[in-house]
FITIGU-621054 format. One record per residue (C-alpha): residue number from 1; residue in one letter; x, z, y. Coordinates in steps of 0.25 Angstrom, whole numbers. Example, Ala and Ser with C-alpha at 12.3 -4.5 7.8 and 13.67 -1.06 7.14 Angstrom:
! FITIGU-621054
1_A_49_31_-18
2_S_55_29_-4
This chain:
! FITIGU-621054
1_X_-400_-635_73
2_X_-401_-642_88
3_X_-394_-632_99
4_X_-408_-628_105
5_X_-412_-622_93
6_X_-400_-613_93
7_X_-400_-611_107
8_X_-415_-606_104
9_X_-412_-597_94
10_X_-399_-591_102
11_X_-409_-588_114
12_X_-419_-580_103
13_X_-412_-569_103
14_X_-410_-567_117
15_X_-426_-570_120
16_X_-428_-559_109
17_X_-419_-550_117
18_X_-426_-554_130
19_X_-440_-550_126
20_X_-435_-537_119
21_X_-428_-533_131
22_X_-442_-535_140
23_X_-449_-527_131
24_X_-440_-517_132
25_X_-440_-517_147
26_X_-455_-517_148
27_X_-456_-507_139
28_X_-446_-499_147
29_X_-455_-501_160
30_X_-466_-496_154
31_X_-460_-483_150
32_X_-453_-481_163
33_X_-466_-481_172
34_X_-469_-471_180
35_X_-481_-463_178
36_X_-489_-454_169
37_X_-487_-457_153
38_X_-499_-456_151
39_X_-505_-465_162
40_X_-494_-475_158
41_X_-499_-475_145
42_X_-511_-476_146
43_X_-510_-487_156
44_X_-503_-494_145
45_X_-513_-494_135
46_X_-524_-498_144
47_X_-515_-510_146
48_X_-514_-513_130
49_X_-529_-511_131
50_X_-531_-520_142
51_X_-522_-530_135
52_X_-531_-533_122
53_X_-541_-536_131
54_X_-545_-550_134
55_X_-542_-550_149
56_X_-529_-559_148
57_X_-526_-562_162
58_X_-530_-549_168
59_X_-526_-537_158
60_X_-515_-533_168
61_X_-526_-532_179
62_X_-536_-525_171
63_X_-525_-516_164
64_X_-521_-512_179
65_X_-534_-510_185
66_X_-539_-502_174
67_X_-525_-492_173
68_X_-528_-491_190
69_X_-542_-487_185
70_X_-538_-477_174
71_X_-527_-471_184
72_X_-516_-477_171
73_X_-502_-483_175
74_X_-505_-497_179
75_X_-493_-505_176
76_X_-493_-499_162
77_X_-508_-505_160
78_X_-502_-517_165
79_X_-489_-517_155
80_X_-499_-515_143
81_X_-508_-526_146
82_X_-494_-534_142
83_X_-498_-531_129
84_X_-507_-545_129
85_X_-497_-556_136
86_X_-496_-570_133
87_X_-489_-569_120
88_X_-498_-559_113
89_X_-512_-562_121
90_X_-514_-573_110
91_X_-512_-563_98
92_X_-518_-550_106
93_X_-532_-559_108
94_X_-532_-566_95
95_X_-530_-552_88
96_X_-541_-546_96
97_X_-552_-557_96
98_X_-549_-557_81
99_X_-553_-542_81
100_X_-564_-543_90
101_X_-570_-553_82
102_X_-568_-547_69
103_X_-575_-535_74
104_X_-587_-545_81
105_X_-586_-552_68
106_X_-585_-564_75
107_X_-577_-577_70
108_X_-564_-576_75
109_X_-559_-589_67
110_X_-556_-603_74
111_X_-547_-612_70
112_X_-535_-619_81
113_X_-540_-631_81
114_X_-557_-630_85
115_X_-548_-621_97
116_X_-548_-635_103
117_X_-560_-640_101
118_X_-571_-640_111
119_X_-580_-632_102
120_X_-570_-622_102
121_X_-569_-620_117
122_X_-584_-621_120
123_X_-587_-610_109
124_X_-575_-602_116
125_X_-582_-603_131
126_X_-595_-601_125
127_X_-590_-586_117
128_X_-580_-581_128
129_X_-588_-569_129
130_X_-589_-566_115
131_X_-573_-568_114
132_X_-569_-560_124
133_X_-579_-549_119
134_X_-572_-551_105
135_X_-556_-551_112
136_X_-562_-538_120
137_X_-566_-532_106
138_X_-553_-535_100
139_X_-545_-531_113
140_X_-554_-516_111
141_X_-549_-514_96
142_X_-536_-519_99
143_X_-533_-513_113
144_X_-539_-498_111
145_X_-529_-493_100
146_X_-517_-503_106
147_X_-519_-494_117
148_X_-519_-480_112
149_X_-507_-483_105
150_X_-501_-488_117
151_X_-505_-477_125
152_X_-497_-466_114
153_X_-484_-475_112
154_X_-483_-478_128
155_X_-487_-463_132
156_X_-477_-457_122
157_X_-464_-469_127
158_X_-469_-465_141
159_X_-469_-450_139
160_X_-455_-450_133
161_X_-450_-460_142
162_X_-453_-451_153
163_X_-449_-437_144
164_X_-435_-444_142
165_X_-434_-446_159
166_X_-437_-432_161
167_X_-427_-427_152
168_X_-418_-437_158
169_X_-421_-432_173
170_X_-420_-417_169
171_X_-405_-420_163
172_X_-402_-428_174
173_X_-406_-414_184
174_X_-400_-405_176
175_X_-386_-413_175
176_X_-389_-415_190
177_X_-391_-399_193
178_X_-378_-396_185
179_X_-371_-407_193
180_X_-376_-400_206
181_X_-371_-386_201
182_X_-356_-392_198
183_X_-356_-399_211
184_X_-361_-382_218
185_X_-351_-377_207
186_X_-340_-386_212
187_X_-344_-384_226
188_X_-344_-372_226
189_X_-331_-370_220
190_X_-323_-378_229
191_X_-330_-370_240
192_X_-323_-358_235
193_X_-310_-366_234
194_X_-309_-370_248
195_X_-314_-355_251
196_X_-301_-349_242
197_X_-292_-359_249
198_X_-297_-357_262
199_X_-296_-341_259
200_X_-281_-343_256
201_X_-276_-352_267
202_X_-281_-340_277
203_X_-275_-329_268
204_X_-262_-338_268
């Protein structure tokens, strides 16, 4: 085994590591925004939405201007619309222009090597219309109960995200009151030290 092969596989773990760890912190982001659950939640399901729609390019506009026009949390719509990236647009589009087409009845069936062929490309100008009404179909049945779903999972992590800081906040005042009241406690007892001493020195 050549040493740029090992080398490879000992940098695998810590790519693995990499990607679980930004996960984690855009998940956390997303659960500390500021807001309204509900708004936030719902901004995020109009992201999924959005995402299975076949706007590539400009989802994270139209997810943003749509959130602005509902009154729902903007960057949330925008943090959903990540559900179609580079990596899974291939497999989001393939899977929804299957479903579309199944539902049109239309032939969904090519084989990779007419994709080159002149053919292929002049029928594809001539029906882009036809497929993008077939991706918008699939994006429909795909993109409604994503974002149902989404909406109850982010709502119910967002509400008790925020249940678990206001409990925080609440101990943190009430150690803070009883802190205060040691602090009048001690006070106050020194006070009446310095009075008895004070009382004594003019007696003496």
């Amino acid at each position: 085994m050549s040493d740029s092969t090992e080398k490879e596989k000992a940098a695998a773990p810590y790519d693995d590591k990499l990607l679980v760890l930004l996960r984690h912190k855009a998940f956390e982001r997303f659960i500390k925004l500021h807001g309204h659950p509900r708004e936030i939640a719902l901004g995020f399901a109009l992201g999924i939405f959005v995402g299975m729609s076949p706007t590539y390019g400009f989802q994270i506009a139209l997810g943003i201007f749509l959130a602005a026009l509902f009154k729902w949390n903007k960057i949330s719509a925008a943090v959903g619309v990540w559900i179609t990236n580079p990596v899974t647009a291939p497999f989001i589009y393939g899977g929804t222009y299957y479903l579309g087409a199944s539902v049109l009845g239309i032939d969904s069936s090519f084989s990779a090597e007419s994709m080159f062929s002149v053919s292929f490309v002049t029928e594809f100008i001539k029906n882009t219309p036809l497929i993008f009404a077939t991706l918008m179909l699939g994006g429909i049945l795909v993109g409604m109960p994503l974002a149902v779903i989404s909406y109850f999972v982010s709502y119910a992590l967002l509400k008790r995200y925020q249940e678990s800081v206001k409990q925080a906040l609440e101990k943190q005042k009430t150690k803070l009151a009883k802190l205060k009241q040691k602090h009048k406690k001690d006070s106050d007892r020194n006070t009446l030290e310095t009075d008895d001493k004070a009382a004594s020195q003019e007696q003496l």
